[in-house]
C-alpha positions in Angstrom: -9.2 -50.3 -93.4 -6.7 -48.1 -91.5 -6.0 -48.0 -87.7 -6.6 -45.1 -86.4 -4.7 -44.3 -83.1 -7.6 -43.7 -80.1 -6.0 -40.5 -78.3 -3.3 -38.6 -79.8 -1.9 -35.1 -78.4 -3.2 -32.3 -80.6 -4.8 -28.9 -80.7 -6.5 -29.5 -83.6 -8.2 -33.1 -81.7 -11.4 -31.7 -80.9 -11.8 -29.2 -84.4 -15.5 -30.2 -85.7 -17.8 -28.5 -88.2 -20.2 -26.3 -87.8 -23.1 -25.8 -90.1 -25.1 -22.9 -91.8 -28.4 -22.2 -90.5 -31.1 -21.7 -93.2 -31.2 -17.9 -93.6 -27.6 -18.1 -94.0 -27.3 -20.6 -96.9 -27.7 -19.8 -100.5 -31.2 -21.6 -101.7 -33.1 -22.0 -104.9 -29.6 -22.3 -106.7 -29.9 -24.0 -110.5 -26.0 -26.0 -110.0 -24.6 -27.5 -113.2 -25.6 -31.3 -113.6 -22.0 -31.4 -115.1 -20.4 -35.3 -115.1 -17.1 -33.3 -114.7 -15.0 -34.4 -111.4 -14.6 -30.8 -110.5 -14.9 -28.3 -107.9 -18.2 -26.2 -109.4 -17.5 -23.4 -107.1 -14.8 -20.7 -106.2 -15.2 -18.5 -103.8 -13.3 -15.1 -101.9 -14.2 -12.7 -99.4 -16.6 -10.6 -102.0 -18.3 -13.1 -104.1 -19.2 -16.8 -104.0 -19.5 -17.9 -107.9 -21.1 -21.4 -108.3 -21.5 -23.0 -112.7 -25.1 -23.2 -113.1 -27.3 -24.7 -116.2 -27.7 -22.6 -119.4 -29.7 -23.3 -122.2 -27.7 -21.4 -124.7 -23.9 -21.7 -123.8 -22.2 -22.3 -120.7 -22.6 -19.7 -117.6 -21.8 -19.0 -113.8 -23.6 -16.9 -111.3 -21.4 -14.8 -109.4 -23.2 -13.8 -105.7 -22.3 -11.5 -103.0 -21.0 -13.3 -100.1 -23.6 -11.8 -97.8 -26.4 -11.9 -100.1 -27.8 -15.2 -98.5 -31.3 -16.4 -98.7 -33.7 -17.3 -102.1 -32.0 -16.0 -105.1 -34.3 -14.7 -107.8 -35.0 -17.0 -110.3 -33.9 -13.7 -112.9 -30.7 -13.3 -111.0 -28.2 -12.2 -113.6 -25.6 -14.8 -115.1 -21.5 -14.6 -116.1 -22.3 -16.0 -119.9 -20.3 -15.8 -122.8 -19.1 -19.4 -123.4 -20.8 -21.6 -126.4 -19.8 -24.7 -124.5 -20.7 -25.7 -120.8 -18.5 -23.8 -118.2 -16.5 -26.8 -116.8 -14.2 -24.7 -114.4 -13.7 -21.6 -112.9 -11.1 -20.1 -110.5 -10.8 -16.6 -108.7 -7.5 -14.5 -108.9 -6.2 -15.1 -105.7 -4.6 -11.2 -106.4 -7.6 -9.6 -107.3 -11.1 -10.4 -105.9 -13.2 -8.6 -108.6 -11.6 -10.6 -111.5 -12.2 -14.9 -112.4 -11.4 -17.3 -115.0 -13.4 -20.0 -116.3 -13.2 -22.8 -118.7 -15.3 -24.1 -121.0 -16.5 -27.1 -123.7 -15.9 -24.4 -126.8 -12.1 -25.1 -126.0 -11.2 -21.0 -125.1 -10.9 -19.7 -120.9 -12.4 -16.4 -120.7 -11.1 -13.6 -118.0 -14.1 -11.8 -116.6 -14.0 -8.5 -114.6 -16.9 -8.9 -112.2 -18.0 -5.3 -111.3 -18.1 -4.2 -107.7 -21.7 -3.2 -107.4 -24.2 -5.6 -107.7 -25.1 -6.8 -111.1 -28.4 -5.7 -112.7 -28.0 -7.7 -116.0 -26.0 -10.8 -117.5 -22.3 -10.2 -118.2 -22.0 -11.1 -121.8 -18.9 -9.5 -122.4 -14.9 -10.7 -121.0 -12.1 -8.7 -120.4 -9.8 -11.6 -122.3 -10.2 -14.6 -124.4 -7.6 -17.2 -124.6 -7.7 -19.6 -127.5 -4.7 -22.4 -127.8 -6.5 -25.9 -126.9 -7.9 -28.0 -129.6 -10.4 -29.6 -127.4 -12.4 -28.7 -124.3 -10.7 -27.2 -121.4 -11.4 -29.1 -118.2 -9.2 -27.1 -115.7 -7.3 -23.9 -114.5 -5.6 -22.1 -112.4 -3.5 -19.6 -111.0 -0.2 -19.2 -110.3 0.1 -19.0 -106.4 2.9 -16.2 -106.0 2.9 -14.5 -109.8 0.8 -12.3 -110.8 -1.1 -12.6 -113.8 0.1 -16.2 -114.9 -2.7 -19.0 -115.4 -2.2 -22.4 -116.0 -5.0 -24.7 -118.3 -5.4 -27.8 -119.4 -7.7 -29.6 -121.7 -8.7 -32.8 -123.4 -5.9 -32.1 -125.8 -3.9 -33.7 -123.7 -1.8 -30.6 -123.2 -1.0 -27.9 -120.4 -0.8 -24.4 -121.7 0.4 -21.3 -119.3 -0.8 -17.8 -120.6 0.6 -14.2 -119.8 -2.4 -12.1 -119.1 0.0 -9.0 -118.4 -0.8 -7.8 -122.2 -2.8 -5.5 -123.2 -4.7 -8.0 -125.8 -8.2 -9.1 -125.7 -7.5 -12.3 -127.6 -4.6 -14.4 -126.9 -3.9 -16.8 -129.0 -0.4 -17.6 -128.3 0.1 -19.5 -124.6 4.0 -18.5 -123.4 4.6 -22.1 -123.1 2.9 -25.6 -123.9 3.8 -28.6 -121.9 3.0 -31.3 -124.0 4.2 -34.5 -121.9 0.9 -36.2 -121.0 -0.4 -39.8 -122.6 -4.1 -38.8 -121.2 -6.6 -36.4 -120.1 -5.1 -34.3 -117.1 -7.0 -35.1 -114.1 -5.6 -32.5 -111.5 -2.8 -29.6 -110.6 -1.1 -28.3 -108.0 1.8 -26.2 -107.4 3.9 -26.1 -104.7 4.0 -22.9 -102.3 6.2 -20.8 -104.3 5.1 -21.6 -107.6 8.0 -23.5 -108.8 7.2 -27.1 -109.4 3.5 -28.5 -111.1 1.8 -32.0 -110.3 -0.1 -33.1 -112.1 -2.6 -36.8 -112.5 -3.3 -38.4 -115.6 -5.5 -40.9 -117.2 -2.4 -42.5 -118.1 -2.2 -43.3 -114.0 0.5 -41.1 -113.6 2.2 -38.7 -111.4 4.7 -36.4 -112.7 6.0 -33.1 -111.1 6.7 -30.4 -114.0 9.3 -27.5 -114.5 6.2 -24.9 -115.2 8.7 -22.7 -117.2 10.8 -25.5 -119.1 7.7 -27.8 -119.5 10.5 -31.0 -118.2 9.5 -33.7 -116.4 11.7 -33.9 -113.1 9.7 -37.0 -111.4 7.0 -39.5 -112.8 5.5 -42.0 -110.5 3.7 -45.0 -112.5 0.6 -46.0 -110.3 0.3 -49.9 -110.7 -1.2 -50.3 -107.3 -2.6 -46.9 -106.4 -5.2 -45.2 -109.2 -4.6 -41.1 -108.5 -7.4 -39.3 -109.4 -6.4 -35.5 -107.7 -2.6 -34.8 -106.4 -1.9 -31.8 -103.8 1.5 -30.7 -102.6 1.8 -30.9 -99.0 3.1 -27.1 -98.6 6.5 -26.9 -97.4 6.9 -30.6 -96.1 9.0 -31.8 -99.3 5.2 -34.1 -99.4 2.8 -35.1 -102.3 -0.6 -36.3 -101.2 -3.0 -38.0 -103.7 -6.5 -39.6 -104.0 -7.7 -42.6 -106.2 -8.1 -46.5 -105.2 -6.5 -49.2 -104.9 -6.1 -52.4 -106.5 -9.3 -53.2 -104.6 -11.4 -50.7 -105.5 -11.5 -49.2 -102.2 -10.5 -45.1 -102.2 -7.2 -44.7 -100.6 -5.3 -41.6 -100.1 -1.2 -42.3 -100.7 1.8 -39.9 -99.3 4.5 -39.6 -101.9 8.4 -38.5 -101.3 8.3 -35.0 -103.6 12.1 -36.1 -104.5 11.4 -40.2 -105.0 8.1 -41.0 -106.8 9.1 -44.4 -106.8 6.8 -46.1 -104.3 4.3 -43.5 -102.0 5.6 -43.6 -98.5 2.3 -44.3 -96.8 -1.3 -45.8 -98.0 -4.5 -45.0 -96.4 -7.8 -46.9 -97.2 -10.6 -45.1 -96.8 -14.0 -46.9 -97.8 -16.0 -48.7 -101.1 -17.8 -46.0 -102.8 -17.2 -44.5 -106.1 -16.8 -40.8 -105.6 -13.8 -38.5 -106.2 -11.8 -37.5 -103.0 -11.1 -33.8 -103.3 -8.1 -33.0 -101.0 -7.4 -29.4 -99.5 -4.4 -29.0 -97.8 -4.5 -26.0 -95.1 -0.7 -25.0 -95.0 -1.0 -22.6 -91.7 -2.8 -25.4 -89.4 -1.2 -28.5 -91.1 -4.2 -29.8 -91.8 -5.9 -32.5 -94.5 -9.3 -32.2 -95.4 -10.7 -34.8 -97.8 -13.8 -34.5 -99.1 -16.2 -37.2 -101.3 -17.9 -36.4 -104.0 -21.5 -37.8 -103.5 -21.5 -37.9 -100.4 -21.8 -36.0 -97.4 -18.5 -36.3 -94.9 -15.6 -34.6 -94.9 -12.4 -36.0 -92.9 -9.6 -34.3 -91.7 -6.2 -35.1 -90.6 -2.9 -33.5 -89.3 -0.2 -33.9 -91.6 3.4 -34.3 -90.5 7.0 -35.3 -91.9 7.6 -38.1 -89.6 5.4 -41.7 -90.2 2.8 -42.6 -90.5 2.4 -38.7 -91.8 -1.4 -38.3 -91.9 -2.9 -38.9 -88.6 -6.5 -39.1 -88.5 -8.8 -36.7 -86.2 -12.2 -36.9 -87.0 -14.8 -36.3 -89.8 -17.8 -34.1 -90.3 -20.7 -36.6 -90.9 -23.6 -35.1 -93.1 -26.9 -36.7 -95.0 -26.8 -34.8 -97.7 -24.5 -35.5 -100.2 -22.6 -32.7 -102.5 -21.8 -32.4 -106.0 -19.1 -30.0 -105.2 -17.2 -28.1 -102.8 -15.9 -24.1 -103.1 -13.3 -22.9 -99.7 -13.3 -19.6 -98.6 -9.2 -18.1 -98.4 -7.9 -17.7 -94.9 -8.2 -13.9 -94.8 -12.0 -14.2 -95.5 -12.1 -16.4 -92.4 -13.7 -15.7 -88.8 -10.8 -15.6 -86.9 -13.5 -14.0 -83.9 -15.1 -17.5 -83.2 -12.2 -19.5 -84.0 -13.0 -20.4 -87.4 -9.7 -22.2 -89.5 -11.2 -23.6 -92.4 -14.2 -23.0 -94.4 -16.2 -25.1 -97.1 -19.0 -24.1 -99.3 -20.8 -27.2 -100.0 -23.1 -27.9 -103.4 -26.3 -29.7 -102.8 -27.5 -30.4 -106.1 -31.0 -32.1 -104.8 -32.4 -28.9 -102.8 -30.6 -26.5 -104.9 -28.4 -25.5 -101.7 -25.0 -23.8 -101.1 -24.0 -24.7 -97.2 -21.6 -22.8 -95.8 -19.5 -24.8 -93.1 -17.2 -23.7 -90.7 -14.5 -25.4 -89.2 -14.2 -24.3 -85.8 -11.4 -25.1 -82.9 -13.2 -25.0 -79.5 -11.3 -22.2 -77.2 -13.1 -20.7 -73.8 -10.9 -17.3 -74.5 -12.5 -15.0 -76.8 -9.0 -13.1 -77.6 -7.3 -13.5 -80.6 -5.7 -17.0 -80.8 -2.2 -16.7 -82.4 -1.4 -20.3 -82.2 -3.8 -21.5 -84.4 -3.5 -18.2 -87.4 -0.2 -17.8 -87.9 1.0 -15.2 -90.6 -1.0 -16.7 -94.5 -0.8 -15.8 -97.6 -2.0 -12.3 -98.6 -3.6 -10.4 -101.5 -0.9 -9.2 -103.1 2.1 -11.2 -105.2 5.5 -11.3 -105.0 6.6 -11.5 -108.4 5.5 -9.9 -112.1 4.8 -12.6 -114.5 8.0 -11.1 -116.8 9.5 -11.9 -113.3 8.4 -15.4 -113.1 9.0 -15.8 -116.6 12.5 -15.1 -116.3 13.2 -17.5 -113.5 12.5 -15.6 -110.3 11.0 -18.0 -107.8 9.7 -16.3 -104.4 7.4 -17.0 -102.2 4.0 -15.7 -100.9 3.7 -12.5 -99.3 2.6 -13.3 -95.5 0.2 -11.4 -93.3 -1.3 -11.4 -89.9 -4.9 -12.3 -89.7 -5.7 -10.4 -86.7 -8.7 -8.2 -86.9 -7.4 -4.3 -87.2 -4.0 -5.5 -88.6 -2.2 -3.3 -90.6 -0.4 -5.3 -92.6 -4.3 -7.0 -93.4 -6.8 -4.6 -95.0 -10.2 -5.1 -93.0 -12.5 -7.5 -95.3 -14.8 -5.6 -97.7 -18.1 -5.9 -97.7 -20.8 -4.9 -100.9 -22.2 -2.4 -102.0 -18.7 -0.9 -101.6 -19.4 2.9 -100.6 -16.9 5.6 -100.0 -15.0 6.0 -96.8 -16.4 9.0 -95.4 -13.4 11.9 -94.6 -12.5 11.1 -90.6 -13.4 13.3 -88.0 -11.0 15.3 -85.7 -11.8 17.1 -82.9 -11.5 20.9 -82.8 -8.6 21.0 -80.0 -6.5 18.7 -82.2 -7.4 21.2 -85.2 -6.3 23.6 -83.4 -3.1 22.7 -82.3 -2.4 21.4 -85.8 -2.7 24.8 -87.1 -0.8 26.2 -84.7 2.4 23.9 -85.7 2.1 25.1 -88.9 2.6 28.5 -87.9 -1.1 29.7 -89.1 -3.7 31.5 -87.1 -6.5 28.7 -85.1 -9.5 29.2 -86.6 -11.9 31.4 -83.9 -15.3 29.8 -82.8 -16.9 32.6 -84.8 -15.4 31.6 -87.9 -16.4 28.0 -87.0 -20.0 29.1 -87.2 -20.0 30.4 -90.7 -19.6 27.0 -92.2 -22.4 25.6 -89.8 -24.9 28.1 -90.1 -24.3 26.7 -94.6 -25.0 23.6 -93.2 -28.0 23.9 -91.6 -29.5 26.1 -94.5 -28.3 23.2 -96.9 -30.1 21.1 -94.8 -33.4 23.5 -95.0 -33.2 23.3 -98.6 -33.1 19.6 -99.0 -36.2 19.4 -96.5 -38.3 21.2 -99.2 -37.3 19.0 -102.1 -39.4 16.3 -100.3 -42.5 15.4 -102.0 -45.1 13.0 -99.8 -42.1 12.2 -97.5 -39.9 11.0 -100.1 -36.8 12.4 -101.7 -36.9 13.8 -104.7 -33.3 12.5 -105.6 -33.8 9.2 -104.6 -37.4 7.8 -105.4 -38.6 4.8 -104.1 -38.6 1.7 -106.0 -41.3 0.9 -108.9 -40.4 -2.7 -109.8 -40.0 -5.8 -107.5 -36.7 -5.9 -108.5 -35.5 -2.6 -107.6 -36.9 -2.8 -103.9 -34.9 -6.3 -103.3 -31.7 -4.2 -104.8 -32.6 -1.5 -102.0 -33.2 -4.5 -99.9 -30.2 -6.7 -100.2 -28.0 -2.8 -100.2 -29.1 -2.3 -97.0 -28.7 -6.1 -95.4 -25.1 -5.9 -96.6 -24.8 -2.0 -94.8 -26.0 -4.1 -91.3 -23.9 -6.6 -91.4 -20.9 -4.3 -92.7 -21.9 -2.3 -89.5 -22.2 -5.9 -87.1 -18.5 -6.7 -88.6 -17.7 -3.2 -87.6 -18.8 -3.6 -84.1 -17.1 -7.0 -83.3 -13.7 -5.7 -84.4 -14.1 -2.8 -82.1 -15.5 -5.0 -79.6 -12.7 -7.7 -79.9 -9.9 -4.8 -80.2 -11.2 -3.2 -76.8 -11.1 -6.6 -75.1 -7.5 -6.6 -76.7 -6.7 -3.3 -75.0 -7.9 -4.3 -71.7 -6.1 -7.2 -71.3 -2.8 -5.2 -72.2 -4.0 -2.8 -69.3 -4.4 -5.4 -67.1 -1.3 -7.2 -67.9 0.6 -4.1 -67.5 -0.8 -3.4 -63.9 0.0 -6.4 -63.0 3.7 -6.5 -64.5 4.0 -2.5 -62.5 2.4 -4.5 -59.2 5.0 -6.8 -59.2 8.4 -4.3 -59.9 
């Protein structure tokens, strides 16, 4: 076992997890009894989608975020696949579309619509058909848009162009065809210009994603890697596996020497898969075991002994899976830097749990959220294809930002038109050289208003509208239901970003008396 140093100087020491209660988990929830060692869950700030069990094909459910509680046993499915769904993976460029891969060797690309859905979704916007044998894995490209990455039991890696107007593709725009083994794990680095990838064949190797060349191949005689991550912008590999003894060990690896991994970690005896998630903002390592219920974390640095150990978030309940929630769907209000969705296969549970960092001050803490990738790319895949390397497009996470867009909530509804007041209307008009409007002319409109308003009074029928009956079937009333749980909470969220940007104002007023005081 590893030492782990007693007190170390951090601001991330005292960072500890903070579980769901019940009414806000996601119960009754059929997860895949897959063998697979993968994730089983992807998730944005819109939808959590989680591989479920299907007795003809492979399918997904795709949820709103907010829409916690029982689901209904009739709750529509993503199905489409002949084969079990094995992985699935969100655009990180557009929250309304997902990927997922499947034993009938094709990925499909699904446009998930914005309302809720009423009935399965049979029907993909693409189909990609290449691999030979069943796809275990992809994903997206981190800075490109429209670029995904697969890889199957073929042994092969295939990237696909999506920015055609095809619905079948059936020719990938380049097949990287270096592996002895199944392909265990990816992982690009931040701008999208290098791939690592684990093997069967217990090796590392970092591709040229374009070229499909091998740059560096590390042969693992004492350390077994299961998954691989790059370590952001630290020049940094970090993998999972065991060692010679069996135990599971994590292992730091020099990004330019793969020759022998710069640091070892042993971790315990038990069989499970370490998934690794590295958070690139915070500098932070989060491990988590696959049949079991902890998740470590660690600050990562570029100096020995490069992971230093904090704490872990002990649990009795073990998951199957994990999904993480991207940084701009985060609660930066209550300090919250990391977020995992955990799959409890035994109760049919999705647990949401928060990573939270302990402050007294309520304000917006810029230390701890510096600018993170966005929503929108930086390059065009015929960009990417021809060589372009850039990378993410950063954004402030501060509630109200503009470079941010506020977090959307479902049902989306339109933005009602904003509201000025009649003095500004009035000196508007005058600017433009026009006549104000008079307060007599002001009352035409109103006075079509209220008779507007009269009229839709008598198209009531025993107190309900006419337009908008009430609900005949069970189903219908939890729509209505669920519609308007998600129109509270979009209102709550609406109200702590006001409340946390008047806070924000009243600080600058005080800091600015206080400045004037003092000149």
């Amino acid at each position: 076992m590893s030492w782990h140093p007693q007190y170390r100087s951090s601001k991330f020491r005292h960072v500890f997890g903070k579980p769901a209660s019940k009414e806000n988990c996601y119960d009754s929830v059929p997860i895949t009894h897959s063998v697979q060692d993968n994730h089983f869950c992807a998730v944005n700030p819109y939808f959590i989608a989680v591989v479920t069990e299907c007795s003809c094909g492979g399918a997904f459910f795709v949820i709103p975020l907010h829409q916690t509680g029982k689901l209904d046993p009739h709750y529509p499915k993503v199905c489409g696949h002949k084969g079990n769904v094995l992985d699935i993976k969100w655009n990180p460029f557009n929250d309304f579309e997902i990927a997922s891969c499947s034993e009938d060797t094709t990925i499909k690309i699904w446009d998930i619509p914005k309302q809720l859905l009423t009935k399965n979704l049979t029907v993909c916007k693409k189909e990609l058909i290449g691999h030979t044998r069943r796809v275990g894995l992809v994903e997206w490209h981190p800075t490109a848009a429209n670029i995904l990455f697969s890889s199957g039991y073929d042994y092969k890696v295939m990237v696909w162009n999506l920015d055609t107007k095809e619905s079948v593709i059936m020719n990938p725009v380049r097949t990287i065809g270096c592996h002895q083994g199944v392909i265990l794990s990816m992982s690009f680095n931040t701008n999208g210009s290098l791939l690592a990838t684990t093997c069967k064949d217990r090796k590392i190797r970092i591709l040229d994603p374009r070229a499909g060349a091998v740059l560096q191949e590390a042969n693992c005689t004492g350390h077994r890697a299961n998954k691989v991550l790059f370590l952001g912008d630290l020049n940094k590999l970090l993998s999972t596996g065991t060692s010679r003894w069996n135990n599971r060990q994590l292992a730091v690896w020099d990004q330019d020497n793969l020759s022998v991994p710069l640091s070892e970690v042993d971790l315990d005896g038990s069989s499970g898969v370490l998934f690794p998630f590295y958070d690139v903002d915070t500098k932070m390592l989060y491990v988590v075991g696959k049949g079991d219920g902890n998740i470590r974390y660690y600050e990562v640095s570029a100096d020995k002994p490069h992971l230093s150990y904090l704490t872990e978030y002990r649990s009795l309940t073990p998951q199957k899976g994990i999904g993480i929630m991207p940084k701009r769907g985060l609660d930066v209000t209550s300090c919250e830097i990391f977020r995992f969705y955990k799959l409890i296969t035994t109760k049919g549970l999705i647990e949401p749990i928060s990573m939270i960092v302990p402050r007294r001050s309520e304000s917006y803490q810029e230390d701890i959220y510096p600018p993170t990738a966005g929503a929108q790319p930086s390059l065009t895949a015929q960009e990417w294809l021809r060589g372009m390397n850039k990378g993410p497009v950063l954004v402030s996470l501060r509630p109200c930002s503009e470079l941010l867009s506020p977090q959307p909530l479902l049902p989306e509804r339109p933005p009602s038109e904003p509201t000025t007041p009649f003095n500004q209307k009035e000196k508007l008009v005058v600017e433009d050289g026009q006549k104000p409007f008079s307060r007599m002319e002001e009352k035409v409109p109103r006075q079509a208003a209220e008779h507007r308003l009269e009229e839709k009074k008598t198209r009531l029928t025993n107190g309900f509208d006419i337009e908008c009956p009430p609900p005949k079937t069970e189903n219908e009333l939890l729509q209505m239901f669920y519609r308007q749980q998600e129109e509270i909470r979009r209102l709550r969220e609406l109200l702590t970003q006001r409340e946390v940007q008047a806070k924000q104002l009243e600080l600058e007023v005080k800091n600015s008396r206080m400045s004037s005081e003092r000149f």
